[in-house]
C-alpha positions, -999 to 999 in steps of 0.1 A, spaced: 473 -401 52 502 -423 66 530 -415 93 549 -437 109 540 -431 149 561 -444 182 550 -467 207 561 -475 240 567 -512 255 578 -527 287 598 -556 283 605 -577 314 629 -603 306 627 -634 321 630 -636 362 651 -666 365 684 -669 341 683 -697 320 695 -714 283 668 -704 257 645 -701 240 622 -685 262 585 -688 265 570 -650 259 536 -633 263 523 -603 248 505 -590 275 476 -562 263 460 -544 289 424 -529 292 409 -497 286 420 -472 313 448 -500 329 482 -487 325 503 -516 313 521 -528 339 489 -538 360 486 -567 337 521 -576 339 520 -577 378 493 -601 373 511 -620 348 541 -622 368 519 -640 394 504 -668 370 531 -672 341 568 -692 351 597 -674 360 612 -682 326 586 -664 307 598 -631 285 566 -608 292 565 -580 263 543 -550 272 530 -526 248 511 -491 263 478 -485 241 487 -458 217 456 -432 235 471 -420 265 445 -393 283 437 -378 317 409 -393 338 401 -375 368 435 -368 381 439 -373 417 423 -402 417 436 -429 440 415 -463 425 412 -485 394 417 -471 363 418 -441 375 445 -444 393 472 -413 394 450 -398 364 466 -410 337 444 -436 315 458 -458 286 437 -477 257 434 -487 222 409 -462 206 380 -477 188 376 -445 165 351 -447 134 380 -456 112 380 -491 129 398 -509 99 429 -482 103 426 -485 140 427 -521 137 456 -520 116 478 -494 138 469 -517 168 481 -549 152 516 -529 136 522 -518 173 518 -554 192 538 -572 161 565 -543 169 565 -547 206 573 -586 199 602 -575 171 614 -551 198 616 -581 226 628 -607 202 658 -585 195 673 -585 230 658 -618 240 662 -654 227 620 -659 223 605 -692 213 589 -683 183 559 -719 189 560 -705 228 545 -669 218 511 -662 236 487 -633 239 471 -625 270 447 -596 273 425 -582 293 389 -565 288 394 -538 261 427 -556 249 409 -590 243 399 -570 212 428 -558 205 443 -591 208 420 -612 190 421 -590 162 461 -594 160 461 -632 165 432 -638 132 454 -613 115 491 -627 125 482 -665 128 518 -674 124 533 -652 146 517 -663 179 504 -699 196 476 -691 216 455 -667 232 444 -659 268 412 -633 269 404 -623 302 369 -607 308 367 -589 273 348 -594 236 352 -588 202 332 -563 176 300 -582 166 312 -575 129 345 -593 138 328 -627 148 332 -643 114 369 -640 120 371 -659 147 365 -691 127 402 -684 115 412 -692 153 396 -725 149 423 -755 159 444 -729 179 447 -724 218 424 -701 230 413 -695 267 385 -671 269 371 -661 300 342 -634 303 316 -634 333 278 -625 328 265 -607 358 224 -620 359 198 -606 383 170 -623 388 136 -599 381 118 -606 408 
C-alpha cells in the first residue's frame, strides 16, 4: 500500500543576514533526541551563515513521561523506525530528509555544492543511507557516534571520493 504521509521540520535560517547562497546542513537526530537537541549543538560548531534544516523522525512515542534527562526528556521520544520492512523504511526516511531540504530551499537561497548531512547515533543511519541514495543532492557527511546496517556496508563504497567525517567511540575494558 502507498499514502502519501506529513512530516515535520525545523528550519532555522541563517543567524547572521547575508548575500547568498547559503551553506545548509540537514541535521538528523538520534533515536529518542527530539530534533532540536542536535540543532543546539549545531548551532555551536557550524557558522552563523549556515541554513540548518531539521527534520523530526517520522515515530513519535512516549518514553517514560515525567522524565527530566536524556532522551527521555519531557516523555516524548522521536526516531526513525527500523521496522522489518527495512527497504520501505529506508525509502520513507530518504523521501522525508530530500523533502525537508525542498521545504528549506524554497524560502532560503541554499548552496546546492554547500549541502551537508550531519547526524547523530540512530540518524547516522538514516543519513548514510540518504547520502548513497541521493549522491547528487548533498556534499558531505558528518556521523556522530552512530553505524550503518551490516547488510548496508557494500553501499558505502558508493561514498567513496566524497567528504565524510565519521566519528564513533568504542568503550574497551580490560578483563582482568
Amino acid at each position: 500500500m502507498t499514502f502519501e504521509s506529513t512530516g515535520f521540520v525545523r528550519i532555522v535560517g541563517t543567524r547572521e543576514p547575508s548575500e547568498g547562497p547559503h551553506p545548509a546542513v540537514v541535521a538528523v537526530h538520534g533515536y529518542g533526541q527530539p530534533p532540536m537537541s542536535l540543532v543546539a549543538f549545531a548551532l555551536e560548531a557550524l557558522p552563523p551563515d549556515t541554513v540548518l534544516i531539521a527534520p523530526e523522525g517520522p515515530s513519535t512515542f512516549y518514553r517514560r513521561p515525567g522524565r527530566t534527562d536524556g532522551a527521555s526528556k519531557g516523555g516524548i521520544g522521536h526516531g526513525w523506525v527500523a521496522d522489518p520492512n527495512r527497504e520501505a523504511t529506508d525509502r520513507r526516511n530518504d523521501a522525508l530528509i530530500l523533502a525537508a531540504l525542498d521545504t528549506a530551499r524554497r524560502d532560503h537561497d541554499i548552496d546546492a555544492e554547500r549541502t551537508y548531512l550531519m547526524a547523530y547515533s540512530q540518524g547516522v543511519g538514516v543519513a548514510t543511507h540518504a547520502f548513497a541514495s541521493h549522491p547528487d543532492r548533498f556534499a558531505g557527511l558528518v556521523g556522530l557516534a552512530g553505524g550503518v546496517t551490516k547488510a548496508f556496508r557494500p553501499h558505502l563504497a558508493s561514498l567513496r571520493g566524497k567528504p565524510v567525517f565519521w566519528v564513533t567511540c568504542l568503550l574497551y575494558t580490560s578483563p582482568s
